[in-house]
Structure formats: C-alpha cells, structure tokens
C-alpha positions in Angstrom: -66.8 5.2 -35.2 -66.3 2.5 -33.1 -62.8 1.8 -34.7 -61.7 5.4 -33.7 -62.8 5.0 -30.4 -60.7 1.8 -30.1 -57.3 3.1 -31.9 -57.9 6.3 -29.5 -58.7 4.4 -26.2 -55.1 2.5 -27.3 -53.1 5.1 -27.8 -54.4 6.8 -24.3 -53.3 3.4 -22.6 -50.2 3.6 -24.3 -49.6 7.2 -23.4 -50.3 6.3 -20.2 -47.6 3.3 -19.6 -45.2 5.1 -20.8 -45.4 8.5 -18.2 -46.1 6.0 -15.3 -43.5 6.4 -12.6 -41.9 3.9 -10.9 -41.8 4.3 -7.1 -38.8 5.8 -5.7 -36.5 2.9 -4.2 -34.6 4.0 -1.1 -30.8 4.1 -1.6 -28.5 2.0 1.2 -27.3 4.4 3.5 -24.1 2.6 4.3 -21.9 4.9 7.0 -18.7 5.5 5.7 -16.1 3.1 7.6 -13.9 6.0 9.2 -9.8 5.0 9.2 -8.7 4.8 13.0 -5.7 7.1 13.0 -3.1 6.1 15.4 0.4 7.6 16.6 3.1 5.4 17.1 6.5 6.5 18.7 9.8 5.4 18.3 13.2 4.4 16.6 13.5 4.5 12.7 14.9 0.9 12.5 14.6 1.5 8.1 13.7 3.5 5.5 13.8 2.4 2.2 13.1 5.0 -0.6 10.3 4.6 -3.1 10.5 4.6 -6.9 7.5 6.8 -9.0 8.8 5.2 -12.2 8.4 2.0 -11.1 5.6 2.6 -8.6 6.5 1.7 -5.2 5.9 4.0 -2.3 8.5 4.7 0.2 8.5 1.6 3.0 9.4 3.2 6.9 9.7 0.4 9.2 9.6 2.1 13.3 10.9 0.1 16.3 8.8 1.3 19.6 10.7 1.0 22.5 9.4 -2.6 23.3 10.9 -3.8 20.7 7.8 -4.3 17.9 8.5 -3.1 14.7 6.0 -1.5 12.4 5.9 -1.1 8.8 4.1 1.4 6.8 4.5 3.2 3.5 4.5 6.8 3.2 1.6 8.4 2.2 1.8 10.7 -1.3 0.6 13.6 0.8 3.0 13.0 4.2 4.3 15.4 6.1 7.6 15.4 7.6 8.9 17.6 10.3 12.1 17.9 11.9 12.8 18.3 15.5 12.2 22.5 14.4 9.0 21.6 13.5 10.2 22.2 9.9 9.1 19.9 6.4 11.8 18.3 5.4 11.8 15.9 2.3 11.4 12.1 2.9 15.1 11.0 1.9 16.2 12.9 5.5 14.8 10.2 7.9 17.7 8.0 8.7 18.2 5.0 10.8 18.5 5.5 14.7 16.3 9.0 14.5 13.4 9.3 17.4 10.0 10.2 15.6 6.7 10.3 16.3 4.3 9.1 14.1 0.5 9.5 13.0 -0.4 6.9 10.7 -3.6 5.3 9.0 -5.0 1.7 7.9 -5.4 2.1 4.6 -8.8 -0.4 2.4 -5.9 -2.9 1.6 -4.9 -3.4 5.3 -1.4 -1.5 5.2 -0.2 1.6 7.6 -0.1 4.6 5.7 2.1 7.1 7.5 0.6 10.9 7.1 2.4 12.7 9.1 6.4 12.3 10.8 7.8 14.7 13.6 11.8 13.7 14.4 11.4 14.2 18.3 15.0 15.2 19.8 
C-alpha cells in the first residue's frame, strides 16, 4: 500500500511539472524608427540606368540650385511624372531637366527616391 501511495504521489508531482506555466515575459515594445521623407528640388546633373540582371538599381544624382549634389537610387516602386503630371518610365529623365523630388533614407544609409515630378 504504501508503495502505491508513493508511485501515485510521483506521478501527480510529475503531472504537475509538466502543466506548470511559465510566467508571461513582456515583449520589447521597440517604436518603429519612421524614415524622414524629404523633397529635394533641382537640376538632374545624371542619371545612370540600372541593370535587373545584374542587380544594380538606377543611380540619379540632382544638383540643387546651390550647387550640392545628391545622389539616390531609385526606388523599385518610384513614380515618375512629367511636367503633365503624367508616369513616364525612368530611362525619360535626362540631364539638365528641373524636378522635384521626394526621397527616403533607406536602413543602409542611402536616399531612395519614391517619387519624381519634371517641374517646367
């Protein structure tokens, strides 16, 4: 008797360990880090067409009218307008064209241009 009272108050220990629950531990909130959008007018001093098969992103380097150039790829999802506020594809931008641009800092550091308007 008292061995069945042993095996049985073992196995109920047992049974026991193994439903216990561990307390809930509270996940990090961490705020996602919004990307400051900025526009940046100006001259197209260069635009040098990407390559899908060999992976590089179109490069579009704007000259503001102080003189400070900026470079930034073109986004996958970019959307360029012309100066009738319709898309046109990317291999349209030339050199010397006024535009307007909205761009963003991408995780790696780089401008990421979303959206181009030629201004007239």
């Amino acid at each position: 008797m008292k061995k069945l009272f042993v095996v049985v108050a073992i196995i109920a220990l047992a049974s026991s360990v193994c439903f216990a629950q561990q307390a809930p531990v509270a996940a990090k909130s961490e705020a996602p880090v919004q990307a400051q959008v900025k526009t940046v007018a100006g001259t197209i001093a260069s635009c040098v067409m990407g390559d899908a098969a060999k992976g590089t992103k179109t490069e579009l380097v704007v000259m503001d009218e102080k003189g400070a150039k900026m470079t930034m790829t073109l986004a996958a999802n970019a959307v360029i307008y012309d100066s009738a506020m319709k898309t046109i594809a990317a291999d349209k931008l030339v050199a010397g064209e006024k535009v307007q641009v909205m761009c963003q800092m991408t995780a790696a550091g780089a401008n990421e241009a979303k959206q181009i308007t030629i201004v007239k």
